[in-house]
mmCIF file of the N, C-alpha and C atoms, coordinates in Angstrom:
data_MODEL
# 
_entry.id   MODEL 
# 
loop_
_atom_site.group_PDB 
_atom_site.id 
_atom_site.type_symbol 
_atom_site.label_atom_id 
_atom_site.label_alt_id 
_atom_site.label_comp_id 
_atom_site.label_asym_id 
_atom_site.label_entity_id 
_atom_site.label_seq_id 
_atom_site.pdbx_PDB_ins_code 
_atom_site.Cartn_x 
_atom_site.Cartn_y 
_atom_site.Cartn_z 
_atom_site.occupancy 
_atom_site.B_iso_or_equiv 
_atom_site.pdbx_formal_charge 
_atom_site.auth_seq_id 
_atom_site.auth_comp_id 
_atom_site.auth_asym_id 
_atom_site.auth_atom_id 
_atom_site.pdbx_PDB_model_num 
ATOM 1   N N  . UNK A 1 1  ? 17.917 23.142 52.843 1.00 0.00 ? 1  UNK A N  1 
ATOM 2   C CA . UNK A 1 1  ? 16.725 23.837 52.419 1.00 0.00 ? 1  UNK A CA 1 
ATOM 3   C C  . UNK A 1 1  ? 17.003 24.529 51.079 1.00 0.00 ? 1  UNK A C  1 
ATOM 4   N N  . UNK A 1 2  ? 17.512 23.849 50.352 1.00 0.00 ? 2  UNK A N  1 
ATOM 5   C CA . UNK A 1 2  ? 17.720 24.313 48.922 1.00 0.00 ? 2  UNK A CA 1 
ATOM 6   C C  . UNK A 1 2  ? 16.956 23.659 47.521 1.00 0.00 ? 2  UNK A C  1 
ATOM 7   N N  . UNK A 1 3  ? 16.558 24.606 46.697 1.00 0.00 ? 3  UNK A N  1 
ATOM 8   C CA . UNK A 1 3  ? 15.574 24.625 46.164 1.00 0.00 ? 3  UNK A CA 1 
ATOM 9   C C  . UNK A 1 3  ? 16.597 24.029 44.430 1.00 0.00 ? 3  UNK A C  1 
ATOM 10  N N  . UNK A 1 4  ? 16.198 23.804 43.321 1.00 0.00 ? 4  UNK A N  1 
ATOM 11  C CA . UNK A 1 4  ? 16.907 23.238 42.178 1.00 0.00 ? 4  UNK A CA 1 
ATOM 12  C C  . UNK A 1 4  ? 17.719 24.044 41.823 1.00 0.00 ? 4  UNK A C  1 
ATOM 13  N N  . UNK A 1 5  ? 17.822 25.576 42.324 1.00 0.00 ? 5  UNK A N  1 
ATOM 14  C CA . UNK A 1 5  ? 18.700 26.429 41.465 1.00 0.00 ? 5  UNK A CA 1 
ATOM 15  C C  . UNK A 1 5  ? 19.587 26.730 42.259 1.00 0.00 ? 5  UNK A C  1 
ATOM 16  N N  . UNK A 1 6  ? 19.836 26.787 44.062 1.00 0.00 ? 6  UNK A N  1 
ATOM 17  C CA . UNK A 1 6  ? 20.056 26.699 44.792 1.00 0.00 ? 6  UNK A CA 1 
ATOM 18  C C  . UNK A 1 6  ? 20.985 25.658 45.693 1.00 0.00 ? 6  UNK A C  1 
ATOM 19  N N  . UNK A 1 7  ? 21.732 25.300 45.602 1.00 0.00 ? 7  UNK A N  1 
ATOM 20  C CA . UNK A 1 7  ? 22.684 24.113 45.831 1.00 0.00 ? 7  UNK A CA 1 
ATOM 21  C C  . UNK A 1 7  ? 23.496 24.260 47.367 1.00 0.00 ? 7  UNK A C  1 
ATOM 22  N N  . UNK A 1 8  ? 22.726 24.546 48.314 1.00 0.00 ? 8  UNK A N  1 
ATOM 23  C CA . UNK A 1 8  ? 23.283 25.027 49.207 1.00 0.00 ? 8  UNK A CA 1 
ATOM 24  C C  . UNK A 1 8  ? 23.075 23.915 50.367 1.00 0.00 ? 8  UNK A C  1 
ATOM 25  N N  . UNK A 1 9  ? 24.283 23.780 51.498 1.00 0.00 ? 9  UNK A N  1 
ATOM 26  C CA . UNK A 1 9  ? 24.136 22.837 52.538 1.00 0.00 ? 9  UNK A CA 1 
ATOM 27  C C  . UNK A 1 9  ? 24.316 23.136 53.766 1.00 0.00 ? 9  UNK A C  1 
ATOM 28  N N  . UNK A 1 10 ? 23.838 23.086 54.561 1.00 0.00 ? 10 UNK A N  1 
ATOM 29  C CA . UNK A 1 10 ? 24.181 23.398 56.471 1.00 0.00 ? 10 UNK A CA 1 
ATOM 30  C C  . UNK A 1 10 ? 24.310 22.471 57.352 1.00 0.00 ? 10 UNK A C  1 
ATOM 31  N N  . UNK A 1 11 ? 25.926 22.902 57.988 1.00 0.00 ? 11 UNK A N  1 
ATOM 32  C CA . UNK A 1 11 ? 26.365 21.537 59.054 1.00 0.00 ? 11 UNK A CA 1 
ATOM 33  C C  . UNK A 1 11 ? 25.369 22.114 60.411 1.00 0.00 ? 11 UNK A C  1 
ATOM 34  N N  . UNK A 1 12 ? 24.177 21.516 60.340 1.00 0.00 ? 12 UNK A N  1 
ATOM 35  C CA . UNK A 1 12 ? 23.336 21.630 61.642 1.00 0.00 ? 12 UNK A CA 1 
ATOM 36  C C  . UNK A 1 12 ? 23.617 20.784 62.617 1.00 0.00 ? 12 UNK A C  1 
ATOM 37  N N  . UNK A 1 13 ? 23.012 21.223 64.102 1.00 0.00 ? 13 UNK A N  1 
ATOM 38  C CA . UNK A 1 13 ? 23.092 19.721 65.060 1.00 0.00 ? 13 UNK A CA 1 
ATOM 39  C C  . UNK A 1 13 ? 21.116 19.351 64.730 1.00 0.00 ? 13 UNK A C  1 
ATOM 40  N N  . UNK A 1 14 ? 21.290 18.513 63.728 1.00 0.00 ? 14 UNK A N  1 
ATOM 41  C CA . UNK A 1 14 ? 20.426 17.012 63.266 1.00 0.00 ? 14 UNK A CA 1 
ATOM 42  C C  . UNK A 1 14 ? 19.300 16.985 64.699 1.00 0.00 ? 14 UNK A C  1 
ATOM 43  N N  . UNK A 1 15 ? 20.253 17.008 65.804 1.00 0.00 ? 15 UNK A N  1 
ATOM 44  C CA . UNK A 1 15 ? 19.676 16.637 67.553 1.00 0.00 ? 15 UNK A CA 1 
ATOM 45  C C  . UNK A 1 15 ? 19.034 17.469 67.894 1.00 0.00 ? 15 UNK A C  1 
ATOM 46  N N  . UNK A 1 16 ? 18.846 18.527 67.839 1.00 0.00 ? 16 UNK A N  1 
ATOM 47  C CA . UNK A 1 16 ? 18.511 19.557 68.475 1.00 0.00 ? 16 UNK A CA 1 
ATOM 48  C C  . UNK A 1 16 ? 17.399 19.565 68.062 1.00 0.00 ? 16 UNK A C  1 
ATOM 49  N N  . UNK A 1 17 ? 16.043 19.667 69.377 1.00 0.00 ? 17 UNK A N  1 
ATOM 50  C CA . UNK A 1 17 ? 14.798 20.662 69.246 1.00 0.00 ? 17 UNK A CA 1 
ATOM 51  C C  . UNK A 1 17 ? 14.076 21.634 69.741 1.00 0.00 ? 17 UNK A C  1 
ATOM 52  N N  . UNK A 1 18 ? 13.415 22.332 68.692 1.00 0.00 ? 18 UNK A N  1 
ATOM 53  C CA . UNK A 1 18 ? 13.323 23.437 68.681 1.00 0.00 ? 18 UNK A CA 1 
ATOM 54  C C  . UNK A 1 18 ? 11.730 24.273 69.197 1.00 0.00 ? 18 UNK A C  1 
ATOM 55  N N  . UNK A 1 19 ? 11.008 23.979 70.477 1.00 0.00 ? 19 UNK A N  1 
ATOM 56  C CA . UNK A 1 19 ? 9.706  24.536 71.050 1.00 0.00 ? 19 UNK A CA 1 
ATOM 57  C C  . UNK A 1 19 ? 9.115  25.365 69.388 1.00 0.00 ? 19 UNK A C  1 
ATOM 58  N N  . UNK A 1 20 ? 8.281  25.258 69.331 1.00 0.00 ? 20 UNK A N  1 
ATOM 59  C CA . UNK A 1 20 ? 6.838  25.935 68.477 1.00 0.00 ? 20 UNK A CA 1 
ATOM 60  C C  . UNK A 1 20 ? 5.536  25.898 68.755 1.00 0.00 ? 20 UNK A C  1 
ATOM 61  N N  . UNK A 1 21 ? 4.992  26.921 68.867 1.00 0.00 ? 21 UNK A N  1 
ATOM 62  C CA . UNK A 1 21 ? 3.603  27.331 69.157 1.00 0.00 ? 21 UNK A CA 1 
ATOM 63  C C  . UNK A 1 21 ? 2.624  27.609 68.135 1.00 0.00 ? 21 UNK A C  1 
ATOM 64  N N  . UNK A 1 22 ? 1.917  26.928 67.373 1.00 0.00 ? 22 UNK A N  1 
ATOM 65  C CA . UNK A 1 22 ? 1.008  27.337 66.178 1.00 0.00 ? 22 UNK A CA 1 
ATOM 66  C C  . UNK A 1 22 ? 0.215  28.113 66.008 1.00 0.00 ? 22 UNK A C  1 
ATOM 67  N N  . UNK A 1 23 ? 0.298  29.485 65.235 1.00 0.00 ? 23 UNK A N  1 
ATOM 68  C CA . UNK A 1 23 ? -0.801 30.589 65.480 1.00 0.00 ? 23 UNK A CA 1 
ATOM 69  C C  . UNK A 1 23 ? -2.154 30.336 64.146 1.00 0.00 ? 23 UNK A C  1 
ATOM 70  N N  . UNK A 1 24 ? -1.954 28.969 63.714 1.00 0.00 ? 24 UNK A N  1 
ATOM 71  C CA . UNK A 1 24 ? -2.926 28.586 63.014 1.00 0.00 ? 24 UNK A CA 1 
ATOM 72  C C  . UNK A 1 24 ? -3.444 27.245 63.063 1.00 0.00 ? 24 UNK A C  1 
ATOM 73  N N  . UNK A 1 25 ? -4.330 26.584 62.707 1.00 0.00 ? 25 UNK A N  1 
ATOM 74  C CA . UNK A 1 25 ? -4.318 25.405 62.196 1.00 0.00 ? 25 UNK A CA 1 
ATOM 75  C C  . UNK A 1 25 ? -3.647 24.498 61.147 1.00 0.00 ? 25 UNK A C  1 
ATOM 76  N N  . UNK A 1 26 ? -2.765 23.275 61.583 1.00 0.00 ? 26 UNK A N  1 
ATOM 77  C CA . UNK A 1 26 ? -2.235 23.021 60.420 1.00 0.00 ? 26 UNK A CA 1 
ATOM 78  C C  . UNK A 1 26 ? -1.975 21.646 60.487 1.00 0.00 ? 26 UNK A C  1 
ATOM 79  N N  . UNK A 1 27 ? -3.026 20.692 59.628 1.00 0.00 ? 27 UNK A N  1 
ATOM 80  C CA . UNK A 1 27 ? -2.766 19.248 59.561 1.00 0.00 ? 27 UNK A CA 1 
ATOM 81  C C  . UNK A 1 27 ? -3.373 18.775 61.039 1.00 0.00 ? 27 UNK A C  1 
ATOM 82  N N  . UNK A 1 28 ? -2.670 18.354 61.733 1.00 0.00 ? 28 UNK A N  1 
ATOM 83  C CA . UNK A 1 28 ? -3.675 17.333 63.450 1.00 0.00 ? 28 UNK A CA 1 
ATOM 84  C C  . UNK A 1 28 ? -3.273 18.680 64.275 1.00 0.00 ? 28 UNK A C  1 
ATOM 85  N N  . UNK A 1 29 ? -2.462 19.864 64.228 1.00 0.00 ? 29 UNK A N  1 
ATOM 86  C CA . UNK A 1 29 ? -2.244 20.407 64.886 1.00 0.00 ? 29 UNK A CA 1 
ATOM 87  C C  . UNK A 1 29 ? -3.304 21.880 64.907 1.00 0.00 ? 29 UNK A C  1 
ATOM 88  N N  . UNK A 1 30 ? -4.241 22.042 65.904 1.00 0.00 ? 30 UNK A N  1 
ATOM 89  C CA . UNK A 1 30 ? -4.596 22.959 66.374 1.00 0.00 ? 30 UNK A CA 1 
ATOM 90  C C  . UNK A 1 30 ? -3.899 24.382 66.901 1.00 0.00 ? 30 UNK A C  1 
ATOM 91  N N  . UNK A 1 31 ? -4.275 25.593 66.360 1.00 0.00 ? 31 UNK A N  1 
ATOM 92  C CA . UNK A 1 31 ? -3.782 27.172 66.821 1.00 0.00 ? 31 UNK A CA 1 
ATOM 93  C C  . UNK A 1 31 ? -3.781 26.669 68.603 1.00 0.00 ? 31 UNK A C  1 
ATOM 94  N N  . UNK A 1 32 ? -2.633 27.269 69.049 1.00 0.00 ? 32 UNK A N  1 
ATOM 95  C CA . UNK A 1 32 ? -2.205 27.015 70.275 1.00 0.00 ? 32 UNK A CA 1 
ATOM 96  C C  . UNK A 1 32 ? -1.508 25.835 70.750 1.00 0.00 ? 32 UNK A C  1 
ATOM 97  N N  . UNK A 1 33 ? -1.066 25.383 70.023 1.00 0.00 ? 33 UNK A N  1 
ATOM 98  C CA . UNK A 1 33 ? -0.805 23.348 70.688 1.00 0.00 ? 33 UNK A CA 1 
ATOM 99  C C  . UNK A 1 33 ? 0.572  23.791 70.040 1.00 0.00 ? 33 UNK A C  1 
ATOM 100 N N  . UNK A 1 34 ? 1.229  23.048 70.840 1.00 0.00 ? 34 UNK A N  1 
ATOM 101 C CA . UNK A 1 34 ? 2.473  23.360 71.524 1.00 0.00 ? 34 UNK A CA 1 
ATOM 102 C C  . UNK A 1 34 ? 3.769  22.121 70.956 1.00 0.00 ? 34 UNK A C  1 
ATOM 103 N N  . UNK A 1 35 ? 4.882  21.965 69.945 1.00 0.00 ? 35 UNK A N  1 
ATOM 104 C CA . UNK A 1 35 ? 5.726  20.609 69.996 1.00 0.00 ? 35 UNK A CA 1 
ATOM 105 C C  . UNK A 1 35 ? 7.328  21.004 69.869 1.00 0.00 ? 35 UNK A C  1 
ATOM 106 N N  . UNK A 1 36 ? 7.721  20.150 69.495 1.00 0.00 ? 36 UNK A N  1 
ATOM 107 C CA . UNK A 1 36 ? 9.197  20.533 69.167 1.00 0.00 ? 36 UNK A CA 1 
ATOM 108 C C  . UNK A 1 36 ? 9.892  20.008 68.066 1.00 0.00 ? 36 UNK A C  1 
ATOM 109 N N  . UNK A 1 37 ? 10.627 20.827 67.064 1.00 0.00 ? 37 UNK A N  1 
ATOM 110 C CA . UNK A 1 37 ? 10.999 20.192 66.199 1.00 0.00 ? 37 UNK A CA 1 
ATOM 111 C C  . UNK A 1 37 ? 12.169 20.280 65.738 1.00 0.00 ? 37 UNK A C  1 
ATOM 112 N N  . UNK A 1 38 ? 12.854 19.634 64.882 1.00 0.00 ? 38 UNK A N  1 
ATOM 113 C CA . UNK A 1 38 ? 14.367 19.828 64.542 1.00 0.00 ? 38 UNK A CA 1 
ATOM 114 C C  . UNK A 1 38 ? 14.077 21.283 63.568 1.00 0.00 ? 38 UNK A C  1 
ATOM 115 N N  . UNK A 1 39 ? 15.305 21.296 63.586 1.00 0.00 ? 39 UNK A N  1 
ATOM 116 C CA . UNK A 1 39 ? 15.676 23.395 62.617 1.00 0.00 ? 39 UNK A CA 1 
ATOM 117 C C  . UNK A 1 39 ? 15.000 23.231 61.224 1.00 0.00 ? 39 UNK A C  1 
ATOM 118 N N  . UNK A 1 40 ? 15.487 22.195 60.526 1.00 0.00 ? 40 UNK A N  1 
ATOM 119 C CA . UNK A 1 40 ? 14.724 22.363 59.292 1.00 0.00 ? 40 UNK A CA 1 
ATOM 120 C C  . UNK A 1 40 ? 13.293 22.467 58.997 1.00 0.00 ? 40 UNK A C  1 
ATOM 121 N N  . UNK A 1 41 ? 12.597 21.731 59.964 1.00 0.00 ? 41 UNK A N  1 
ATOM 122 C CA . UNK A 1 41 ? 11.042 21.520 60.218 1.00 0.00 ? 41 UNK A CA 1 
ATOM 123 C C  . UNK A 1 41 ? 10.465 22.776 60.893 1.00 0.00 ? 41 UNK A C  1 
ATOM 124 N N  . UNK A 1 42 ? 11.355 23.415 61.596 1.00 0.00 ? 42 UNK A N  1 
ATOM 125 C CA . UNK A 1 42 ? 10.953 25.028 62.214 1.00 0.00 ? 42 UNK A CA 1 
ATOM 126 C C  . UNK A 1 42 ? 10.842 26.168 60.834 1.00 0.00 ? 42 UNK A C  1 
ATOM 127 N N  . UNK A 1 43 ? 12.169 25.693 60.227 1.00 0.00 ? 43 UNK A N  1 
ATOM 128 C CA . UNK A 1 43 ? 12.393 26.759 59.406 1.00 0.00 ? 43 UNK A CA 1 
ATOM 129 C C  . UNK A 1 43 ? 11.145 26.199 58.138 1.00 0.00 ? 43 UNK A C  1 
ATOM 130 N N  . UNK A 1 44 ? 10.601 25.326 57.959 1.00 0.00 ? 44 UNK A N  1 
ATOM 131 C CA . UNK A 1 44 ? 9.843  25.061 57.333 1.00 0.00 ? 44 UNK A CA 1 
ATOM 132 C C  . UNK A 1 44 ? 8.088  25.912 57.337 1.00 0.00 ? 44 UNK A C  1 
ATOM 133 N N  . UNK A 1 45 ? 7.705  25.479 58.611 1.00 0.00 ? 45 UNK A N  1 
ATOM 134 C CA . UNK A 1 45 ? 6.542  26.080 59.450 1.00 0.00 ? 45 UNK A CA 1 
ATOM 135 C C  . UNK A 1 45 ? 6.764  27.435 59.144 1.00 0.00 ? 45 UNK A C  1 
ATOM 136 N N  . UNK A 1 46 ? 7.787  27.983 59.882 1.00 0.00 ? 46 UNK A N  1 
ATOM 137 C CA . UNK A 1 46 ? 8.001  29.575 59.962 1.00 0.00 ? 46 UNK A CA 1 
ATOM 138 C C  . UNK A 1 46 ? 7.322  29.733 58.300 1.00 0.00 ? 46 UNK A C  1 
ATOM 139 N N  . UNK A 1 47 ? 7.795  29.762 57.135 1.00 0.00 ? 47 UNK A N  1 
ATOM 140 C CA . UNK A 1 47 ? 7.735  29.766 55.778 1.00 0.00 ? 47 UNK A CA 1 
ATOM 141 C C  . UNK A 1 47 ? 6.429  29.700 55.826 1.00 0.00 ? 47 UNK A C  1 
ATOM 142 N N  . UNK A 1 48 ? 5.714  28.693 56.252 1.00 0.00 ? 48 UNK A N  1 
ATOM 143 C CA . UNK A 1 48 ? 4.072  28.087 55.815 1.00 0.00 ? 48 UNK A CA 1 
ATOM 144 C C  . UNK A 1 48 ? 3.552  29.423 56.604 1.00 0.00 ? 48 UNK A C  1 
ATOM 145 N N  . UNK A 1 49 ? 4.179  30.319 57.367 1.00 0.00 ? 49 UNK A N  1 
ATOM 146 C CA . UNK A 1 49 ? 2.964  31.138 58.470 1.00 0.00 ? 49 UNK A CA 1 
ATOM 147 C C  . UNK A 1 49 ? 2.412  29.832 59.698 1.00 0.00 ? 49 UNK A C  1 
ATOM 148 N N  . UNK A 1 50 ? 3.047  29.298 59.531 1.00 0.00 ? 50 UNK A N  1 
ATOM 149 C CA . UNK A 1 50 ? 2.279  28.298 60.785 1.00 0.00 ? 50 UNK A CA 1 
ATOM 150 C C  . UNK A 1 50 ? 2.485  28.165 62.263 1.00 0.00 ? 50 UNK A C  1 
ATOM 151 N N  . UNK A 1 51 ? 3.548  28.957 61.977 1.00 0.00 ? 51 UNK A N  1 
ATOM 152 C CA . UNK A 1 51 ? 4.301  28.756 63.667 1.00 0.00 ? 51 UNK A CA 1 
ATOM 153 C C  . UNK A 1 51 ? 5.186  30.380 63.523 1.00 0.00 ? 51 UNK A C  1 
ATOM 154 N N  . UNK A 1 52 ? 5.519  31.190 64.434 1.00 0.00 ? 52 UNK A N  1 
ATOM 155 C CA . UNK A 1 52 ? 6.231  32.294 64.321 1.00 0.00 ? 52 UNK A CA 1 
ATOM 156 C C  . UNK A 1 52 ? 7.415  31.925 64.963 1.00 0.00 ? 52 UNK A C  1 
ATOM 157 N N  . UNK A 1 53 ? 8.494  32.720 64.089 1.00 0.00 ? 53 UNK A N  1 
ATOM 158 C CA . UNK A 1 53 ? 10.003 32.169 64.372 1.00 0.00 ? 53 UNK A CA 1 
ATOM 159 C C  . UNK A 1 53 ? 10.440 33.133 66.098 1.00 0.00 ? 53 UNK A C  1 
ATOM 160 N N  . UNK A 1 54 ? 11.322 31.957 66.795 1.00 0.00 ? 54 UNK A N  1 
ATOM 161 C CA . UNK A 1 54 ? 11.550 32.419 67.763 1.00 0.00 ? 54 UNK A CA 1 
ATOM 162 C C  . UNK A 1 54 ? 12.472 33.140 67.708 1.00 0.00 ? 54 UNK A C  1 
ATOM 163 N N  . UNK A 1 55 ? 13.569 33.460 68.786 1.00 0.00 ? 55 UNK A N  1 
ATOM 164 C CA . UNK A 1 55 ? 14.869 33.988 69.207 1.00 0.00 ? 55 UNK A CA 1 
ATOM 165 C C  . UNK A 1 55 ? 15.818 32.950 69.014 1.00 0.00 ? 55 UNK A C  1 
ATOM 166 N N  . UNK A 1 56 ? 15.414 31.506 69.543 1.00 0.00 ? 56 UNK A N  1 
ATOM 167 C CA . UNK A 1 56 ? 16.487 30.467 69.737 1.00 0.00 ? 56 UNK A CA 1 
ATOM 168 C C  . UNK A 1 56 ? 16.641 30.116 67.936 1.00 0.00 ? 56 UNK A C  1 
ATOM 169 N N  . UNK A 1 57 ? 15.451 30.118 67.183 1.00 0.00 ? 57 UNK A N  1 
ATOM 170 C CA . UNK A 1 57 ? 15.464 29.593 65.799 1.00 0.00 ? 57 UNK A CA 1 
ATOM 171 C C  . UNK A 1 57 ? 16.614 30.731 65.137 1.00 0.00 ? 57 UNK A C  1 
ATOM 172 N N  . UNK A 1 58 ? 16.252 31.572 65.168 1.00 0.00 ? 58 UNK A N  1 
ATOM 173 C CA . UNK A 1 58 ? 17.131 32.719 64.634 1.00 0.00 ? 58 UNK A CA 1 
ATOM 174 C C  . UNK A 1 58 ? 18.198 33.101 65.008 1.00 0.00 ? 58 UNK A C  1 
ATOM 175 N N  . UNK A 1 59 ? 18.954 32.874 66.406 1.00 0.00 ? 59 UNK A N  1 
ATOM 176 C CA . UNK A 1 59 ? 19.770 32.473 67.058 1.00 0.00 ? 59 UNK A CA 1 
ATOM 177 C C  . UNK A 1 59 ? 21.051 31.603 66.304 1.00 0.00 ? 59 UNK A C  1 
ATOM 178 N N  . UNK A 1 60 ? 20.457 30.397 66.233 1.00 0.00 ? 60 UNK A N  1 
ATOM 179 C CA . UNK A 1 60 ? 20.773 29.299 65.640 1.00 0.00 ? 60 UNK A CA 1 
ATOM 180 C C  . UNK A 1 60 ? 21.012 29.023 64.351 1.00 0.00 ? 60 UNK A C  1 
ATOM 181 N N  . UNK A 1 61 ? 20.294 30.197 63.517 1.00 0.00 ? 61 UNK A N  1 
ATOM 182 C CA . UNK A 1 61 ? 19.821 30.026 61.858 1.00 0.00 ? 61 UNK A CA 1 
ATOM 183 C C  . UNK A 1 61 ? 21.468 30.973 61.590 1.00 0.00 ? 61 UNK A C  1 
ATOM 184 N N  . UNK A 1 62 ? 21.925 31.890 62.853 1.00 0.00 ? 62 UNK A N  1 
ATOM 185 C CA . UNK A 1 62 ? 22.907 32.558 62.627 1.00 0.00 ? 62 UNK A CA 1 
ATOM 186 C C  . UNK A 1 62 ? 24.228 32.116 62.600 1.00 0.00 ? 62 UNK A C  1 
ATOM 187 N N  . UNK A 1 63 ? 24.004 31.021 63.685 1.00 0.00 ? 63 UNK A N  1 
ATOM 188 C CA . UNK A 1 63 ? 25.048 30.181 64.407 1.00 0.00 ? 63 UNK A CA 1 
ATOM 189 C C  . UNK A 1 63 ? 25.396 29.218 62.956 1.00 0.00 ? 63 UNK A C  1 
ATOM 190 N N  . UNK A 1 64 ? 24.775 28.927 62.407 1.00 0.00 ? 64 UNK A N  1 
ATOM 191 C CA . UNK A 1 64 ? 24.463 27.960 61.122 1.00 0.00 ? 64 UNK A CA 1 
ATOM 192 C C  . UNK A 1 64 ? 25.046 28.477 59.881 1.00 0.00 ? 64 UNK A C  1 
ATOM 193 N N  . UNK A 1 65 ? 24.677 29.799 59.844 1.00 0.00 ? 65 UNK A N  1 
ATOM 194 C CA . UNK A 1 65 ? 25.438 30.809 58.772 1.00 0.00 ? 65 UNK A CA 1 
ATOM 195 C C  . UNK A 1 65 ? 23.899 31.259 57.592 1.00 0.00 ? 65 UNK A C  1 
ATOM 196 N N  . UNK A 1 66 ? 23.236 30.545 58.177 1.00 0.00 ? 66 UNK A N  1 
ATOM 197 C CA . UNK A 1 66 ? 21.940 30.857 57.434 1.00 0.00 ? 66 UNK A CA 1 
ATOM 198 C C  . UNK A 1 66 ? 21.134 32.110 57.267 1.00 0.00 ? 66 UNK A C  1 
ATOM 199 N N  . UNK A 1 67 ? 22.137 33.230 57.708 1.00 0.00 ? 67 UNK A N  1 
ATOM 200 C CA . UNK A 1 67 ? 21.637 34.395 57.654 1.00 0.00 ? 67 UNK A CA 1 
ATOM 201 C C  . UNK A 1 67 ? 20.728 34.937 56.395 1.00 0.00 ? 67 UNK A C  1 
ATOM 202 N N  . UNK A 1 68 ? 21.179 34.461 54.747 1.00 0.00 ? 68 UNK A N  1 
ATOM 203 C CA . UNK A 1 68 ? 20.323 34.397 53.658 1.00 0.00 ? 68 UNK A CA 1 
ATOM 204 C C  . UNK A 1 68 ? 18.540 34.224 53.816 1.00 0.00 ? 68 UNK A C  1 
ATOM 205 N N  . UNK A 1 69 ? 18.797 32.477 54.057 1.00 0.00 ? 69 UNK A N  1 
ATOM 206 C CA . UNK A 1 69 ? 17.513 32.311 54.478 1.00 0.00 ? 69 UNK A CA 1 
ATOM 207 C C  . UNK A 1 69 ? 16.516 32.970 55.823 1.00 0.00 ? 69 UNK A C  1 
ATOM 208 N N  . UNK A 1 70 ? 17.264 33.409 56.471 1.00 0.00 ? 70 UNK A N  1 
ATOM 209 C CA . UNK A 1 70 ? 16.712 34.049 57.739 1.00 0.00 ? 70 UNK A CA 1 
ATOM 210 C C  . UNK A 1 70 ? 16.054 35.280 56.934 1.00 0.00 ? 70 UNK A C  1 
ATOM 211 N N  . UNK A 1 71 ? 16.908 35.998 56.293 1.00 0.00 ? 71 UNK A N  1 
ATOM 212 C CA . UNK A 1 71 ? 16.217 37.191 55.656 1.00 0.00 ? 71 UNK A CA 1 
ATOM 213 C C  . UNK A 1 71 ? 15.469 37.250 54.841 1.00 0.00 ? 71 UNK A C  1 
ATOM 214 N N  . UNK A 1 72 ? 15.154 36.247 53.569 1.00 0.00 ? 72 UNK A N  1 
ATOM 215 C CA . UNK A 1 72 ? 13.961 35.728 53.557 1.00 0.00 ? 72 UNK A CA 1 
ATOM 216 C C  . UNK A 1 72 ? 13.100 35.181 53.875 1.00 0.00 ? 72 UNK A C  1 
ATOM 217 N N  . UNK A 1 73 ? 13.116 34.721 55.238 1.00 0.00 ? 73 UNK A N  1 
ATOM 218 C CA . UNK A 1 73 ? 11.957 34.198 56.307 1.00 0.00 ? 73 UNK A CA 1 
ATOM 219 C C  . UNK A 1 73 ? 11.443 35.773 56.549 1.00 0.00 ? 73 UNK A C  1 
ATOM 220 N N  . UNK A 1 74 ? 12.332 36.638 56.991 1.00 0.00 ? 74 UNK A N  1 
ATOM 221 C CA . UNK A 1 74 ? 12.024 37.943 57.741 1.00 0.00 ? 74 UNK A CA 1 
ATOM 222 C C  . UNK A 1 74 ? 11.037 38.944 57.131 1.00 0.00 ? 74 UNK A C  1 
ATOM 223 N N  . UNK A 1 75 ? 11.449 38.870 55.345 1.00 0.00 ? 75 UNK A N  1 
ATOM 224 C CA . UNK A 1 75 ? 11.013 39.372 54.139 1.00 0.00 ? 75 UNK A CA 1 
ATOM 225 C C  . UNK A 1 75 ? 10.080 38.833 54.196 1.00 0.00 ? 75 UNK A C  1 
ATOM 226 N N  . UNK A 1 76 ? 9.692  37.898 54.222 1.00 0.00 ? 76 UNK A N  1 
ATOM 227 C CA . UNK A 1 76 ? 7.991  37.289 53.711 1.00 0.00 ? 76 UNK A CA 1 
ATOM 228 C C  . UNK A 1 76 ? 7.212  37.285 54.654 1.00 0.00 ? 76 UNK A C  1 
ATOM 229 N N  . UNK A 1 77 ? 7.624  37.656 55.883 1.00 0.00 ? 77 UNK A N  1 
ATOM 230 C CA . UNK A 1 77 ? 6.898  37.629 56.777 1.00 0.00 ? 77 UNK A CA 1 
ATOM 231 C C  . UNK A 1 77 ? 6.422  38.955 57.307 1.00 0.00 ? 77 UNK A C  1 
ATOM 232 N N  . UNK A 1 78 ? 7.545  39.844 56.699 1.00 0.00 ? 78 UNK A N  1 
ATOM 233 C CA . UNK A 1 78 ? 6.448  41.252 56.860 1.00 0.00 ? 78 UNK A CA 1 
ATOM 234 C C  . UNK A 1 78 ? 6.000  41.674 55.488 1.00 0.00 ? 78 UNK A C  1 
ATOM 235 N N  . UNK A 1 79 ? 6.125  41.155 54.333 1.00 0.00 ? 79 UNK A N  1 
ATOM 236 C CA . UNK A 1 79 ? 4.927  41.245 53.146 1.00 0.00 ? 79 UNK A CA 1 
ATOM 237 C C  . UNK A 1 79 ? 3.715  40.796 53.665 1.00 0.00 ? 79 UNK A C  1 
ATOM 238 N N  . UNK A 1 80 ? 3.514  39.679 54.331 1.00 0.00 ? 80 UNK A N  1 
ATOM 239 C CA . UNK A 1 80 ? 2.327  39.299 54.864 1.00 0.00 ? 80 UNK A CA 1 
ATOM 240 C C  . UNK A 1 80 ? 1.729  39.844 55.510 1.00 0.00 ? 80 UNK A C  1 
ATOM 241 N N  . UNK A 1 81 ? 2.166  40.765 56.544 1.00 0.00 ? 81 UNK A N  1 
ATOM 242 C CA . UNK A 1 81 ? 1.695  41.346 58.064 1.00 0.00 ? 81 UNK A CA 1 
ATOM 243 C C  . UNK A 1 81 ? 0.981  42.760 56.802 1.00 0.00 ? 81 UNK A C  1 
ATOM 244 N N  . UNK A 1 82 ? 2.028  42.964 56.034 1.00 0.00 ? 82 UNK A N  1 
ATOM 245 C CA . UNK A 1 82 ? 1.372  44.313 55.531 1.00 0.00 ? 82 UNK A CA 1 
ATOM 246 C C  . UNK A 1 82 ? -0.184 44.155 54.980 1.00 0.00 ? 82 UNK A C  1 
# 
């Protein structure tokens, strides 16, 4: 999840998915409808506001070493709420 200035990489498990609940509409997916997705695609959503990050995502984002990006998930997500 690294951006051009940003050169950064994470040994994830690829396998793993991750339950999400949509508190909006987004693309075929309706607020409330329910799937599962690998970490990068969570950590993606979370970003869009589309899905709210769980325990297991953040959990995992730690386990990963992704604590950076976690705290800017965390950061933008209470600029928003404000």
């Amino acid at each position: 999840m690294a951006n051009s200035k940003e050169k950064k990489s994470y040994n994830i498990n690829a396998a793993k998915r991750y339950p999400v609940v949509f508190n909006k509409k987004y693309g075929a997916f309706q607020k409330g409808d329910e799937t599962s997705v690998t970490l990068p695609i969570a950590i993606k959503w979370v970003g869009l506001n589309v899905v709210d990050i769980t325990d297991e995502i953040k959990k995992d984002m730690v386990l990963y070493k992704m604590d950076d990006l976690l705290k800017k998930l965390t950061e933008k997500k209470e600029k928003t709420e404000k």
